[in-house]
C-alpha positions in Angstrom: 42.1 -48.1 16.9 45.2 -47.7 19.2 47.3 -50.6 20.0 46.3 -52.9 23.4 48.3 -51.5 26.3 50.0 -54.4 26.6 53.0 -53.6 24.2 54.2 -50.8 26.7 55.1 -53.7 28.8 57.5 -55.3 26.8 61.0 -54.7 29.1 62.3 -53.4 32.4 62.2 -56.7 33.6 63.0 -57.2 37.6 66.6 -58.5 38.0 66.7 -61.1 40.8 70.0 -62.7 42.6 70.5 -66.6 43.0 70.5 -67.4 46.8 70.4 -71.1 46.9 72.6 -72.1 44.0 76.2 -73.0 44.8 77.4 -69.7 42.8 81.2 -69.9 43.9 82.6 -67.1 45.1 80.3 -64.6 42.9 77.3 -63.3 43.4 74.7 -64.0 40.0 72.0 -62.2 39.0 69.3 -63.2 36.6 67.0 -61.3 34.5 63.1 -62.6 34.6 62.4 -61.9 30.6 59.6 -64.5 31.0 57.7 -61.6 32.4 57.3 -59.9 29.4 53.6 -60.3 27.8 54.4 -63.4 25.9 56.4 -64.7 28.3 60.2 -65.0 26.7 62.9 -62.0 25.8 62.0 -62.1 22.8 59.3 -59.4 22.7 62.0 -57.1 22.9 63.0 -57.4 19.3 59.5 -58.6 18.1 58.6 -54.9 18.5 61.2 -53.1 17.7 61.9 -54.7 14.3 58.4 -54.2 13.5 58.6 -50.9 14.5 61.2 -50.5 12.8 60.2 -51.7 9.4 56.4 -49.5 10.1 58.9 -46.6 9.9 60.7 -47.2 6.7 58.1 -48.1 4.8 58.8 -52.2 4.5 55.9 -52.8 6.5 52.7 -50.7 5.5 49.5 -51.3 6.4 47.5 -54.6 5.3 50.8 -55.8 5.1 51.6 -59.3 6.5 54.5 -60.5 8.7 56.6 -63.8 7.5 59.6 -65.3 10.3 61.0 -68.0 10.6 61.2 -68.8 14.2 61.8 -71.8 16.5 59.0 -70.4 18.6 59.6 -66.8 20.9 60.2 -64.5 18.5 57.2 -66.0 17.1 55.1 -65.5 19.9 56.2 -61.4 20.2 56.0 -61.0 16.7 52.3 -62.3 16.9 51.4 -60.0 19.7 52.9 -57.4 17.9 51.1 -58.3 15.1 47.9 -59.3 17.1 47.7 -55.5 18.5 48.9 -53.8 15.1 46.7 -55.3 12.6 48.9 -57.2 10.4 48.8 -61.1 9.3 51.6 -63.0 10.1 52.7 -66.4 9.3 55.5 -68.4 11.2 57.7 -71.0 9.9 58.3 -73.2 12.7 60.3 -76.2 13.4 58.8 -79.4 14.5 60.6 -80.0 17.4 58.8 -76.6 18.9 56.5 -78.0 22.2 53.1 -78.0 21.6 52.6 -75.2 24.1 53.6 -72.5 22.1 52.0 -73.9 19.3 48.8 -73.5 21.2 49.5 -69.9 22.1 50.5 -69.0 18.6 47.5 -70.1 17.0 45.4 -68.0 19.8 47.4 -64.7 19.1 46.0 -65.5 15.3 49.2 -66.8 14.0 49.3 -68.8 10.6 51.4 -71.7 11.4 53.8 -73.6 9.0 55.8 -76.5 10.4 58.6 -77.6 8.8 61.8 -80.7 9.7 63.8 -79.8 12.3 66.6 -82.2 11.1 67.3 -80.6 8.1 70.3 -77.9 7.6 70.4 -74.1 5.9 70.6 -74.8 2.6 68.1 -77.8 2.6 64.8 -77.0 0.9 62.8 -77.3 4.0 65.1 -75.9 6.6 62.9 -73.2 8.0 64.6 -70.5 7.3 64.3 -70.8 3.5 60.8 -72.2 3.7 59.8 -68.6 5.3 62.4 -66.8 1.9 60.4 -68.6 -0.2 57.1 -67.7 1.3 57.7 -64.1 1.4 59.2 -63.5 -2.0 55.3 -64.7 -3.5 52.9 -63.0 -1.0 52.1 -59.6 -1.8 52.7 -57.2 0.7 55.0 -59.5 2.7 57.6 -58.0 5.4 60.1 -61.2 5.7 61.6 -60.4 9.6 64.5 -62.5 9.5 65.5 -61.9 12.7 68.9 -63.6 11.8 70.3 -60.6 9.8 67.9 -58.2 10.6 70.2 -55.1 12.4 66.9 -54.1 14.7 67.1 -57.1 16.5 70.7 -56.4 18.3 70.0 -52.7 18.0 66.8 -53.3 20.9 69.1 -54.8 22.9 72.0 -52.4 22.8 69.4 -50.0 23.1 67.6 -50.9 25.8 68.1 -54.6 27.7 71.5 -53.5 28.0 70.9 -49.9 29.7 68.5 -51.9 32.0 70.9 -54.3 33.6 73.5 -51.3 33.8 71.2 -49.4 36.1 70.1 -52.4 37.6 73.3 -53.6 38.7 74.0 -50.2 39.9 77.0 -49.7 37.2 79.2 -52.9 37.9 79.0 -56.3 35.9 81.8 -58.4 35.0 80.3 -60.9 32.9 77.1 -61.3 31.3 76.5 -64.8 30.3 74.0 -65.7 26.9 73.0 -67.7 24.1 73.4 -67.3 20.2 69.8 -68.4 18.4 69.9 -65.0 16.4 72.7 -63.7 18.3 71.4 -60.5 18.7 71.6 -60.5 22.7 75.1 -61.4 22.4 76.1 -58.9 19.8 73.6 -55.8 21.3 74.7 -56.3 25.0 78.3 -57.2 24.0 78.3 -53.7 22.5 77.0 -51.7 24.8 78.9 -53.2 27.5 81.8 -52.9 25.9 81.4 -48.5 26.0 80.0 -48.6 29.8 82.7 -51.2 31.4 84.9 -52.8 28.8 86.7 -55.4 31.1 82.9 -57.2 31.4 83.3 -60.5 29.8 80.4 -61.9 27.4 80.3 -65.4 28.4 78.9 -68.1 25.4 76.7 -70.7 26.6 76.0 -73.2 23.9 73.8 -76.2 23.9 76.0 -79.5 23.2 75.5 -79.8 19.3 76.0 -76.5 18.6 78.8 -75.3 16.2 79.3 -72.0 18.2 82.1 -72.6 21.3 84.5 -74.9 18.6 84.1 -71.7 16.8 85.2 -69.7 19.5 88.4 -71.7 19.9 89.0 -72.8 16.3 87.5 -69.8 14.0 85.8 -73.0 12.5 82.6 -74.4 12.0 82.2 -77.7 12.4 79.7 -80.3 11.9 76.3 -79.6 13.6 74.3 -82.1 15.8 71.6 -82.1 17.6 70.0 -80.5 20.9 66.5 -80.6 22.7 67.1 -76.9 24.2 64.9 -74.4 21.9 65.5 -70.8 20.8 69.7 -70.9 21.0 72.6 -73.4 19.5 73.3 -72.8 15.5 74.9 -74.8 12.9 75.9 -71.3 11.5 77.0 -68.0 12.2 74.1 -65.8 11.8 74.5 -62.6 10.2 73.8 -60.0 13.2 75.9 -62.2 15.2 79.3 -60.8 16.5 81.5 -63.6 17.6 84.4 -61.4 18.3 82.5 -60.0 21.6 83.3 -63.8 23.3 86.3 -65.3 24.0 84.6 -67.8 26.3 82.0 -70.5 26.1 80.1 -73.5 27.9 79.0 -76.3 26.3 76.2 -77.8 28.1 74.2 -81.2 27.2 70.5 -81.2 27.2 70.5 -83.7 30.3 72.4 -81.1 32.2 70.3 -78.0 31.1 66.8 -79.5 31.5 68.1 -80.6 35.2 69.3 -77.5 36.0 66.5 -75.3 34.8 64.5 -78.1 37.3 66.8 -77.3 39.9 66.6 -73.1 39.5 62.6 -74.2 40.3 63.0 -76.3 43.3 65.6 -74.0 44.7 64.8 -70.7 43.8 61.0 -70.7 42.7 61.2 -69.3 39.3 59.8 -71.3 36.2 62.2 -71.0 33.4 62.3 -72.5 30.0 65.0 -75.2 28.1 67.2 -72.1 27.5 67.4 -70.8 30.3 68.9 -74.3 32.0 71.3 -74.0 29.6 72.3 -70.2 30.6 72.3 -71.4 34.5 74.4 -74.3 33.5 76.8 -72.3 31.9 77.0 -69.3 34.4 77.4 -71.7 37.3 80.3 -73.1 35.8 81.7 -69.9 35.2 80.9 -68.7 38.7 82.8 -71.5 40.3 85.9 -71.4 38.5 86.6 -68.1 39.4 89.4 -67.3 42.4 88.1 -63.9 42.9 84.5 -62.3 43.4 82.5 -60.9 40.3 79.1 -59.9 39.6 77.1 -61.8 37.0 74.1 -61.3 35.2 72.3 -64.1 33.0 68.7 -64.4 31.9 65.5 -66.0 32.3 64.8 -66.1 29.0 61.3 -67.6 28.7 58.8 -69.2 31.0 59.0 -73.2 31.6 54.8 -72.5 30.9 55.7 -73.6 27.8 57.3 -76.7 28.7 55.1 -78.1 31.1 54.6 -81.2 28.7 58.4 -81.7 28.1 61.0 -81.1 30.8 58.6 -80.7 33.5 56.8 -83.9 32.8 58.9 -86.8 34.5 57.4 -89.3 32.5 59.0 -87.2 29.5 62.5 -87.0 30.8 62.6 -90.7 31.5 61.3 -91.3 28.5 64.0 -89.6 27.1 66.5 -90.2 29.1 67.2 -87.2 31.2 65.6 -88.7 34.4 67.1 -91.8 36.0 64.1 -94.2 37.9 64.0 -97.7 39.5 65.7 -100.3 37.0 64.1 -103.8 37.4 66.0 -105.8 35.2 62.6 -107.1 34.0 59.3 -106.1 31.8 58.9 -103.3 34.7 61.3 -100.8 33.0 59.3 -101.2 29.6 56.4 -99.6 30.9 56.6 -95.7 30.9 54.2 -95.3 33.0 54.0 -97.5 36.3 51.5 -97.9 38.9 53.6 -97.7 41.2 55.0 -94.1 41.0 51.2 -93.1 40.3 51.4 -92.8 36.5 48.4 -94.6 35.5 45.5 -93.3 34.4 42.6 -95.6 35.1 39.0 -95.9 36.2 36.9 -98.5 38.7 34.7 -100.9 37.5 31.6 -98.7 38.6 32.5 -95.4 37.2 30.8 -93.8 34.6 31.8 -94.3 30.9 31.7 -90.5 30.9 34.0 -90.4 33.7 36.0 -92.8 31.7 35.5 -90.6 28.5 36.9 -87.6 30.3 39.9 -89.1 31.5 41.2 -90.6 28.0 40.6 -87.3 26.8 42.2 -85.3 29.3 45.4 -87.5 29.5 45.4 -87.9 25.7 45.3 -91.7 26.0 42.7 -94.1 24.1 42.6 -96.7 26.8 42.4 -97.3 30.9 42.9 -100.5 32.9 39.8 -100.7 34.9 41.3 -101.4 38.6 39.2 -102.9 41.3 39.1 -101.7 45.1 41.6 -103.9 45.9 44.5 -102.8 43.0 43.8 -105.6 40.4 42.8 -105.4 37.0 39.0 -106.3 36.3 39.3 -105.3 32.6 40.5 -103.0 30.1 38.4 -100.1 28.5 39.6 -98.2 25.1 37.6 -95.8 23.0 36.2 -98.3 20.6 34.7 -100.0 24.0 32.3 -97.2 24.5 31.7 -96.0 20.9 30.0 -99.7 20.7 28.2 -98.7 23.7 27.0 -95.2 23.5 26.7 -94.7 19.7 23.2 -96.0 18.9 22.0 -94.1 22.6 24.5 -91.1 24.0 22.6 -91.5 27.3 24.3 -94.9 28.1 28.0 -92.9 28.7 26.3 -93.1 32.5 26.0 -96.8 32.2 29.4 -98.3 34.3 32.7 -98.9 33.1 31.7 -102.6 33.5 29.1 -102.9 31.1 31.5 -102.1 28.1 35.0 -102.4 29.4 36.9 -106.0 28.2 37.3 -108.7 30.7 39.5 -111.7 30.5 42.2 -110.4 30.0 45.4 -112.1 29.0 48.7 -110.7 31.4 52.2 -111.0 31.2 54.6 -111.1 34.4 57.2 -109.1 34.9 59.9 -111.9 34.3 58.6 -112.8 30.8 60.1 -112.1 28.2 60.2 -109.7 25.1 58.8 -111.9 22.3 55.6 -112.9 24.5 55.1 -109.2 24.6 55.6 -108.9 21.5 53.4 -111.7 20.7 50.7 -110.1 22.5 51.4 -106.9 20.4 51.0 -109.0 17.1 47.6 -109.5 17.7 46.8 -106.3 18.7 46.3 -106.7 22.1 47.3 -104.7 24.9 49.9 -105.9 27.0 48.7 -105.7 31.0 51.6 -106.9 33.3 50.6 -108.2 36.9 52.3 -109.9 39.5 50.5 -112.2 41.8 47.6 -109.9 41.1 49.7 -106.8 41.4 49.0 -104.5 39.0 52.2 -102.9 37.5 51.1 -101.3 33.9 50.6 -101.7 30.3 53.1 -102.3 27.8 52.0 -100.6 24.0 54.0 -100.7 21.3 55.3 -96.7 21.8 56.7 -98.4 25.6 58.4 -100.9 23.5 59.5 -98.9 21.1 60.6 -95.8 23.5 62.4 -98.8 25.6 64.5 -100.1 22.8 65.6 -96.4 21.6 67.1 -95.9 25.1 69.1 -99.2 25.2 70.6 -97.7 22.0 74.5 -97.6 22.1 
């Protein structure tokens, strides 16, 4: 059976100039790799190193694909996979969003999740987990994109070639990220035999090891970042450092708000990456006294972040988002009436209704809000199992034949141990103001609350 014709899509991606973004005096181009088929630049090497490996015989057929992957190699190899034939089975780590998740497991992908605060060298950094898995299955082509030669060779072969034509002949700088570093070391190549005065610009998520090392020839002491797919606590084996001489480091808070921004401004949906790239290339862009012609990358779609740094409630949750600060039991609920963050029902919907939304916002309760904004009563998913389980047909009896009346509330000028008190015994916390309904308080509020008062 031939392969889906989708594969023959992967690459020549359109090129597209920033026209509302303060660029300087340059003029900055970026690359839209979220439309290849999985959505991220990484179906470039997915291919090609499975290609690669069908050719020389480490991948035959029956065979099954093992890589580690923090999530868009992932997703190409599993196309790739998907259309050739092959199993595959990722090692991924667990701060990957759930999106891709999702889409991994459609394309038939066997998932393995593994710590994401662990290091190389740590028995469950992913990395080794995905070693240790392919040395005892039979058959078993281990990718590792991370010292695999076919991953820069794809791009020296081909992205680079693209944006040369595409730029008509003339780039001065080309601005990346290192999470295999085989974009930085394939297009530093190539560009360095076409016009060897373009720079290769670094940019690095805060926690990263990779811009001391550019200064230092040191590696420091890793942290930890939000941004997926780039930043290293390592020097990975394909990766040329000597291509750079410069490098960015950019925080998460400023990468998820630009990546925001390049979608307000300039209507294209890009992932946690690619805020860091945009960060990084408009800082470079400004500095500069003279005019130049830069290139940087979309390198996945924001699809697969909808739940993360496209969700406010997310980003003030984690910080990244600034709101209204009361001084009161206001800022301890994450999601406020107010701004229109509450799920909830009326006392005369259905219980299906009810049902439907708990499901669909992933929540296991609803204050049940008259006409007139106050709270008649709380319903959680126990409330209807105790009405619907002995006869299904009651989920069209109202919300106010099961829902929980009565209800104890806080104001928002009490304090933390009533809360916590209420907590105690298991109770939802409802806070109201002269009848006002603000929110509810659970225990991930309070806990979420306390993290970010953390000095």
């Amino acid at each position: 059976m031939a392969p889906p014709g989708v594969l023959a899509l992967i690459g020549n991606t359109p090129l597209v100039e920033i026209t509302r973004l303060d660029t300087g005096p340059c003029r900055l181009f970026v690359k839209l790799e979220n439309q290849n088929p999985t959505g991220s630049i990484k179906d470039r090497i997915a291919l090609a190193m499975v290609e690669a490996a069908e050719l020389d015989g480490r991948l035959k057929p029956g065979g099954t694909i093992i890589e580690a992957t923090a999530g868009n190699t992932g997703l190409g190899l599993a196309l790739v996979a998907r259309a050739k034939g092959y199993r595959i089975i990722l090692v991924i780590p667990d701060k990957m969003a759930q999106e891709k998740v999702f889409h991994l497991k459609g394309l038939g992908a066997e998932c393995r999740i593994t710590r994401s605060d662990v290091g190389k060298g740590h028995p469950e950094y992913y990395q080794d987990v995905a070693e240790r898995l392919a040395q005892t299955i039979p058959g078993a082509f281990y990718v590792n994109q991370f010292n695999n030669p076919d991953n820069p060779r794809a791009h020296e072969r081909l992205t680079g070639p693209e944006i040369w034509e595409q730029m008509g002949h003339d780039v001065d700088a080309v601005v990346v990220g290192v999470g295999s570093g085989g974009t930085l070391t394939g297009l530093g190549r190539f560009f360095a035999s076409v016009q060897p005065h373009c720079e290769m610009v670094l940019a690095d998520p805060a926690g990263s090891i990779l811009v001391d090392y550019i200064a230092t020839g040191r590696i420091g002491q890793a942290g930890s970042w939000v941004v997926e797919g780039i930043g290293e606590d390592f020097i990975p084996g394909i990766c040329d450092m000597s291509l750079t001489k410069k490098g960015y480091t950019v925080p998460d808070a400023e990468a998820l708000g630009v990546a925001r921004e390049l979608l307000h401004e300039e209507g294209i949906l890009g992932g946690s990456s690619t805020g860091t790239l945009l960060a990084a290339a408009l800082r470079y862009c400004r500095e500069q006294t003279s005019p130049k012609r830069v290139v940087t990358f979309v390198c996945d779609s924001g699809n697969k972040y909808l739940s993360k740094m496209y969700n406010d409630t997310w980003m003030i949750e984690q910080g990244y988002l600034d709101r209204a600060n009361y001084g009161d039991l206001r800022d301890v609920i994450s999601r406020r009436h107010e701004d229109s963050d509450v799920i909830s029902v009326g006392p005369d919907d259905t219980l299906l209704t009810a049902f439907k939304r708990m499901r669909l916002a992933d929540i296991s309760q609803v204050p049940v809000l008259a006409a007139d904004g106050t709270v008649a009563g709380i319903l959680d998913e126990s409330d209807v199992l105790v009405r619907v389980h002995e006869d299904p047909d009651r989920y069209r009896d109202p919300v106010r034949t099961a829902m929980t009346g009565g209800l104890e509330t806080v104001a928002p000028s009490d304090s933390i141990e009533k809360v916590m008190a209420i907590l105690d015994r298991n109770l939802v916390v409802i806070v109201c103001e002269e009848g006002r309904f603000h929110g509810l308080i659970t225990r991930t509020d309070l806990l979420t609350y306390l993290r970010r008062k953390m000095k």
